[in-house]
GUKOL-316007 format. One record per residue (C-alpha): residue in three letters; x, y, z. Coordinates in steps of 0.1 Angstrom, whole numbers, plus 2048, in hexadecimal, padded with zeros to 3 digits. Layout:
<atoms>
ALAXYZ ...
</atoms>
This chain:
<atoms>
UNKCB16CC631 UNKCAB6B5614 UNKCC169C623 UNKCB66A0649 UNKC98698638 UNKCA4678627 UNKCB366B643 UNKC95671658 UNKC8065B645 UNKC9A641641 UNKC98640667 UNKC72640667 UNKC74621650 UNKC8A612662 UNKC79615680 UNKC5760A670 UNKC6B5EA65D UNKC785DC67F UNKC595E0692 UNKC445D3671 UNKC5F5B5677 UNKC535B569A UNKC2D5B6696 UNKC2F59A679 UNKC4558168E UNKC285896AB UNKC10580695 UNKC1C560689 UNKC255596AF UNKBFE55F6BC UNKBF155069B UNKC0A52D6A1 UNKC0552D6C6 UNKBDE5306C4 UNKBE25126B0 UNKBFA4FF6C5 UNKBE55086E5 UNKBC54FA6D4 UNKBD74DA6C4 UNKBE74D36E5 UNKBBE4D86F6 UNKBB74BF6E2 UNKBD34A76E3 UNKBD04A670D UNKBAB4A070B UNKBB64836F7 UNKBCB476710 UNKBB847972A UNKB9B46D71B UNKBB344B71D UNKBB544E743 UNKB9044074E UNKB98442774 UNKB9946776B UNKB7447C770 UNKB6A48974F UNKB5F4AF760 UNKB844B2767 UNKB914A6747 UNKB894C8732 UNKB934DC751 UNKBBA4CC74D UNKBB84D2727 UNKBAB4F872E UNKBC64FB743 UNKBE74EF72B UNKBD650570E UNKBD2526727 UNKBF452072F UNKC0451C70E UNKBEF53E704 UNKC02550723 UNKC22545716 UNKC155526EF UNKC1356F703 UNKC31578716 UNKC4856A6F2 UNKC315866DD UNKC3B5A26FE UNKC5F5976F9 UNKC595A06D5 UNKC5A5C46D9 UNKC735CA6F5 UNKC575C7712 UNKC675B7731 UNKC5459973B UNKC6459475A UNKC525B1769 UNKC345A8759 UNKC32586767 UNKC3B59778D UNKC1D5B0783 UNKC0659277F UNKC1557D79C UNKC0C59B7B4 UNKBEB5A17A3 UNKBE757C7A7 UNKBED57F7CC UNKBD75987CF UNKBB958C7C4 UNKBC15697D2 UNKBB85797F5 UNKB9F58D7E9 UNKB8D56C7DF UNKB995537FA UNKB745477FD UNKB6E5437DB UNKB8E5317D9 UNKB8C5197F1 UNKB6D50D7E0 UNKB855087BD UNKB9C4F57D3 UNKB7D4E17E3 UNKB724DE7BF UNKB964D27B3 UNKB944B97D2 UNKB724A97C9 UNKB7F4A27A7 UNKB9B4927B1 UNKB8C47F7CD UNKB6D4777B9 UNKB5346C7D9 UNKB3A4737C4 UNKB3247379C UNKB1C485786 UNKAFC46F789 UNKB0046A7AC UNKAE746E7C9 UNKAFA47B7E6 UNKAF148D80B UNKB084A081A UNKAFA4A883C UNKAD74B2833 UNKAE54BE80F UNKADA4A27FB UNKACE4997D3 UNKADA48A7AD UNKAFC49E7A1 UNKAF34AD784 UNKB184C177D UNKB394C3791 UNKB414E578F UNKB654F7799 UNKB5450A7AF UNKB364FB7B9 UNKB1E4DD7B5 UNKAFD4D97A5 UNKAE44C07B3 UNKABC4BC7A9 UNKAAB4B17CF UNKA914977CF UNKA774B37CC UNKA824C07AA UNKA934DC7BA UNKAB34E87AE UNKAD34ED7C3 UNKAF14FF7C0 UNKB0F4F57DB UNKB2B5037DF UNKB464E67DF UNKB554F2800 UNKB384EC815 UNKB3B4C5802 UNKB5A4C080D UNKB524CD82D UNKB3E4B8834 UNKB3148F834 UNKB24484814 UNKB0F465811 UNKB154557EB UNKAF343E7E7 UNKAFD43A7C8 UNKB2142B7C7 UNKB1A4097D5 UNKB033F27C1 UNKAF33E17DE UNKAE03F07F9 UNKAD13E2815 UNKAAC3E581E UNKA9E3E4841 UNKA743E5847 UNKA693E7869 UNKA433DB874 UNKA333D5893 UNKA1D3B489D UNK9FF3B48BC UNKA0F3A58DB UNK9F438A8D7 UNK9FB3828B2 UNKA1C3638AC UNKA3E36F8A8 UNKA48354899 UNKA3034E87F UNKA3137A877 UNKA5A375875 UNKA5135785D UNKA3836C846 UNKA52389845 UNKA6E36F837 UNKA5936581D UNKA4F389816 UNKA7138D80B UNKA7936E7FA UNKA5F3707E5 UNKA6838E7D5 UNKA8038D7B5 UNKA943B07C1 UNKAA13A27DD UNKABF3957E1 UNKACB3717EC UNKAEB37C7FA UNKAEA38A811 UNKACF37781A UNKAAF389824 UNKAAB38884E UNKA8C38B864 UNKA91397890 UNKA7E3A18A5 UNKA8E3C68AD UNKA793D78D1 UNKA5B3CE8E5 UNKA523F28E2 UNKA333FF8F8 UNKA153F48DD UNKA203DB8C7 UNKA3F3C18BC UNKA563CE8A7 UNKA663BA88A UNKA7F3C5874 UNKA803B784E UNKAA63BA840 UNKAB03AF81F UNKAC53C1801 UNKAC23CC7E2 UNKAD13D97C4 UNKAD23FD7C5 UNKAB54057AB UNKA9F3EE7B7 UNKAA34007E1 UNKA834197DD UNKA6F4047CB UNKA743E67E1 UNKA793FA802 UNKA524097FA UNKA463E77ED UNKA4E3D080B UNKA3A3E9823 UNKA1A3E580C UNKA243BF809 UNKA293B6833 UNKA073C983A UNK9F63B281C UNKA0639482D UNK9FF39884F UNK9DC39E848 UNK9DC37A834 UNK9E936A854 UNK9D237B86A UNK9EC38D87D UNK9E83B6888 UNK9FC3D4889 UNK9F03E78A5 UNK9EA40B8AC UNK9F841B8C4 UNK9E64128EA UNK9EB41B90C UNK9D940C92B UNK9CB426940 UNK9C0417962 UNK9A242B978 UNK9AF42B9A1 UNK9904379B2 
</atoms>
């Protein structure tokens, strides 16, 4: 009995010195691949901070990426550990990946729309965009959606498939825009000497631009008055200010030369 006994708890130690073997050496595995996943975040943010064709959203999304999949490796090494097969673990997660891949195709296409306007970069965090009737300043590029403040001071959430879906407008990308101001003349008033005042309208303000150089036309003979259209460009912070100034600034000049902007008439002849 005595030695059933002994050789019972030699067992029992063994047993408890092999797996105390096992949960150490898992240990310092987890503990040195937290460490290695974290050094390596950091050393490919570093890199890619080096690449400056490369949007800054997506840069921590790569880095997240390398370190969650170091840690899955940690993992499946620590599994191995203790006589776990991996190789059905990993199928286990492949189906489960499956799974809920098309339990989520909507949500996924937008990460893949969010992936694609990353890449593609047609617009920037800054930006004022429209996409369709969707339109204000990017405030973050999300994975799975878009975050805009309107004109209004509303905030908007969009999901990035309806983005790509769709045309965006970038005012912001180029740094010229161009500016066109339409006014109508009195069919009595001189073309000439309104097209003149217009020109110098333009000319004499600092915002605009030389080249291209600023042009005056006469656009319709609509039913009331003469229309002319003012065209110049300018640099794209100067548009709104300019585009509001030069109405206040044609109506100011006109009234110096004596011309008119007429209401809206119709002749109504009496047949008795």
């Amino acid at each position: 009995m005595n030695f059933l006994s002994v050789r019972g708890l030699e067992s029992v130690y063994a047993l408890l010195l092999a797996y105390s073997v096992n949960v150490l050496s898992a240990i310092v595995i987890l503990i040195a691949g937290w460490l290695f996943a974290t050094w390596m975040r950091r050393s490919t943010l570093k890199g890619l901070d080096k690449i400056h064709s490369l949007d800054d959203t997506l840069k921590p999304i790569l880095a997240n990426f390398v370190r969650y999949g170091i840690l899955a490796l940690v993992i499946i090494v620590v599994l191995a550990q203790f006589g776990v097969q991996t190789a059905s673990i990993i199928a286990v997660i492949g189906a489960a990946g499956l799974a809920i891949g098309l339990a989520l195709q909507g949500t996924l296409s937008h990460l893949a729309s969010g992936v694609i306007i990353l890449f593609l970069r047609p617009f920037g965090v800054g930006d004022c965009i429209d996409a369709d009737g969707i339109g204000g300043t990017v405030k973050e590029i999300g994975l799975f959606a878009t975050e805009l403040n309107t004109a209004e001071g509303i905030y908007v959430m969009v999901p990035n498939g309806l983005l790509v879906a769709r045309s965006i407008k970038n005012y912001s990308r180029l740094p010229t825009r161009r500016v066109d101001v339409t006014v109508g003349i009195s069919y009595r008033d001189n073309i000439e000497r309104a097209l003149a005042a217009a020109l110098s309208v333009m000319k004499g303000d600092s915002r605009v631009l030389p080249s291209p150089a600023p042009q005056v036309m006469v656009t319709e003979l609509a039913d009331s008055a003469v229309n002319i259209l003012l065209r110049c460009w300018a640099r794209r912070d100067d548009y709104w200010s300019l585009y509001f100034d030069l109405h206040k600034l044609i109506k100011q000049r006109l009234d110096l030369e004596g011309l008119t902007i007429p209401s809206p008439q119709r002749e109504v002849h009496l047949v008795q």
